[in-house]
C-alpha positions as CSV (number, residue, x, y, z in Angstrom):
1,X,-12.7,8.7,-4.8
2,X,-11.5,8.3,-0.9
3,X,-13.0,7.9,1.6
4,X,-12.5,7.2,6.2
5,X,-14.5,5.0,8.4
6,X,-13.4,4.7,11.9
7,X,-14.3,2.1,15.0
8,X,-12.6,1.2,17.9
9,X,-12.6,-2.9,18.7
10,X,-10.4,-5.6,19.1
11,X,-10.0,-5.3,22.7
12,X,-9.7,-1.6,22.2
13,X,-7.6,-1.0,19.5
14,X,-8.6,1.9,17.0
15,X,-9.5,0.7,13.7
16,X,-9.8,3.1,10.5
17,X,-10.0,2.1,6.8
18,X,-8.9,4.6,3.8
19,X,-10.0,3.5,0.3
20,X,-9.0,5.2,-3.0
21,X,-9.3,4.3,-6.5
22,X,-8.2,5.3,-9.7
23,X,-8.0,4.3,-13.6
24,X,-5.3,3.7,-15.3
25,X,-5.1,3.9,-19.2
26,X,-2.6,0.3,-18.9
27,X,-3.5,-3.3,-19.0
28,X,-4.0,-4.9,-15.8
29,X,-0.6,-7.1,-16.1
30,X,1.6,-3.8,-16.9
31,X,-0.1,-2.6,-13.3
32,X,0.0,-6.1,-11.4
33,X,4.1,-5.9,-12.3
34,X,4.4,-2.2,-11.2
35,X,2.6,-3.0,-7.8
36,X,4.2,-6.0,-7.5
37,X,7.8,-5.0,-7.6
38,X,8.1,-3.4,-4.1
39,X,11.2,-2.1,-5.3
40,X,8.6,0.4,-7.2
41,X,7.2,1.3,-3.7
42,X,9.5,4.4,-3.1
43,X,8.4,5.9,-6.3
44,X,4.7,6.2,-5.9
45,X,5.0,6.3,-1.6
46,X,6.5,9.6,-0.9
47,X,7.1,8.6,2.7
48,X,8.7,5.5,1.7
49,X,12.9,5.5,1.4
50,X,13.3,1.7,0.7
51,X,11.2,-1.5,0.6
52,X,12.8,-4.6,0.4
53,X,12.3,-8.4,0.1
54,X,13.6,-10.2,3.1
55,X,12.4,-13.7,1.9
56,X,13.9,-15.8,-0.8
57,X,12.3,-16.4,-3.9
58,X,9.7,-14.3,-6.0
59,X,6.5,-12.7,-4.3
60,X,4.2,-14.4,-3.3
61,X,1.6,-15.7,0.1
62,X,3.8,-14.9,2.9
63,X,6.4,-13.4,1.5
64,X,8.3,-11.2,3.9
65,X,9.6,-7.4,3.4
66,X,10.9,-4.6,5.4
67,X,9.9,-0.9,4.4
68,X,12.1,2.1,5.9
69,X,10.3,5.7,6.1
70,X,12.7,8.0,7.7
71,X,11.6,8.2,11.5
72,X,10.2,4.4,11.2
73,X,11.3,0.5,10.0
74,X,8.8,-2.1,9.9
75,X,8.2,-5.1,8.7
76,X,5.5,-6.6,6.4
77,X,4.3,-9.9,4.9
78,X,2.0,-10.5,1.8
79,X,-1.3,-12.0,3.5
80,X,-3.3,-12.2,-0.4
81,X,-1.9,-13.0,-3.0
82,X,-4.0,-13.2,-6.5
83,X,-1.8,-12.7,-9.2
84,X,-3.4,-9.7,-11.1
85,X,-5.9,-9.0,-8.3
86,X,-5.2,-8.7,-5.1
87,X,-2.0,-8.1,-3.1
88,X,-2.3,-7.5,0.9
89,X,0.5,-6.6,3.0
90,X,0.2,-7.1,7.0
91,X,2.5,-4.5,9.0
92,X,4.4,-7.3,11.3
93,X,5.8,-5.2,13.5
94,X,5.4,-1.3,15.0
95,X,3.1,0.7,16.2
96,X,0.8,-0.2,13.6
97,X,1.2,-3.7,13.5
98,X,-1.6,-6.1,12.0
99,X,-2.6,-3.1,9.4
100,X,-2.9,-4.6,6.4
101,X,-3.2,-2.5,3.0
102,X,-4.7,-4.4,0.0
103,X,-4.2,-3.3,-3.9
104,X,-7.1,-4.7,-5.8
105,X,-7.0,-4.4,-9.7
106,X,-9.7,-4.7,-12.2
107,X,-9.2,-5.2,-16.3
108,X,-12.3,-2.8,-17.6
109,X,-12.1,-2.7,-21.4
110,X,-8.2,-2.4,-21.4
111,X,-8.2,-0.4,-18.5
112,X,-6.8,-1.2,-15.1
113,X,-9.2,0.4,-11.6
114,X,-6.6,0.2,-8.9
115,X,-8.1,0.4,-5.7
116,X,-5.9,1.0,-2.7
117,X,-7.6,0.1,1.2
118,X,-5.7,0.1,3.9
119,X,-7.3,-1.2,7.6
120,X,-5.6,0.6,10.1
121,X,-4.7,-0.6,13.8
122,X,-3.0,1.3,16.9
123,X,-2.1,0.0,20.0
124,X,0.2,1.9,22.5
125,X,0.6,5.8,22.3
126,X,-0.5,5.6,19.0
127,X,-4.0,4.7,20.0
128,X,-4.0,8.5,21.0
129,X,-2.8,10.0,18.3
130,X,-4.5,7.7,15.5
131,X,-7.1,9.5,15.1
132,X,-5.0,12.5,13.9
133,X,-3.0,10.5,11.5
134,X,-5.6,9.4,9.6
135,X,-5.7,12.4,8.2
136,X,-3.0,12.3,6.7
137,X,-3.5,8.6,6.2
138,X,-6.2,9.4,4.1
139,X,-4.5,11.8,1.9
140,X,-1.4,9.7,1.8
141,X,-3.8,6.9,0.4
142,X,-5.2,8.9,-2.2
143,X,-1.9,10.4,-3.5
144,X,-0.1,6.9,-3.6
145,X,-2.7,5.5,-6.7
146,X,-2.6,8.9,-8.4
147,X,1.0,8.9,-8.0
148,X,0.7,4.7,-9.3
149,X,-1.5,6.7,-12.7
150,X,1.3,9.0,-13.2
151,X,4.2,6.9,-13.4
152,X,2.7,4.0,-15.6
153,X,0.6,6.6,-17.8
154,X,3.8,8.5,-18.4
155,X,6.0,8.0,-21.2
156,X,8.2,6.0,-19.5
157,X,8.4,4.2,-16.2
158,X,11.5,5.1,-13.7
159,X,13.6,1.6,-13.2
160,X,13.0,0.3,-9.8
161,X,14.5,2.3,-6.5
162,X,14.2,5.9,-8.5
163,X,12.3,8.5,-7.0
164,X,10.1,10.3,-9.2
């Protein structure tokens, strides 16, 4: 399920939110680890090359990362942390900066429902063309958890910095 809501606030900045959710035939801790090792990222983010930790120690609140697609670099920071729950990462710099995309996972009888948001926000030239990213946003949302089902419901999951 996905689905787009748009509004413009915050001193004029455009605001969208994508939401998808799937389930996953693995315990929520098998799908807390996947998520949680950003290292994963590139494997279930098609647009993704690298994601990396730029603070010491394991993840966790405030926590700091870069992510490289190939035209764009920014930086992120984990803003919720709930160990198999919740994990939110703020974009810290770019055009997109203060977007934050949250992972929520719920146990249902075994099962894992991974819901991926993400709150979008554009300043600059890319309050023009927002609008026409989301688009792609949207799908891009959607693939990502589907892509998350794949990998862990697969036979085996590709060690961290593979693409699949």
């Amino acid at each position: 399920m996905t689905s787009l809501v748009f509004s413009i606030s915050e001193a004029n900045r455009i605001l969208a939110k994508t939401e998808a959710s799937v389930m996953i035939d693995r315990p929520v801790e098998a799908v807390w680890k996947f998520i949680t090792d950003l290292s994963n990222a590139p494997n279930w983010d098609k647009g993704l090359t690298e994601c990396k930790q730029t603070s010491d120690g394991p993840i966790e609140l405030g926590s700091t990362f870069v992510a490289i697609h190939p035209r764009l670099t920014y930086s992120e920071r984990v803003s919720e942390y709930e160990p198999n729950r919740k994990l939110s990462l703020e974009m810290t710099s770019g055009p997109a900066k203060g977007t934050v995309g949250t992972f929520r996972m719920e146990s249902i009888e075994g099962k894992t429902e991974l819901t991926e948001s993400d709150d979008y926000r554009f300043s600059g030239f890319y309050k023009l063309v927002g609008p026409f990213l989301i688009r792609t946003a949207k799908r891009e949302t959607a693939s990502r958890v589907v892509n998350v089902k794949r990998i862990l419901e697969s036979e085996g999951t590709p060690k961290a910095g593979l693409h699949s």
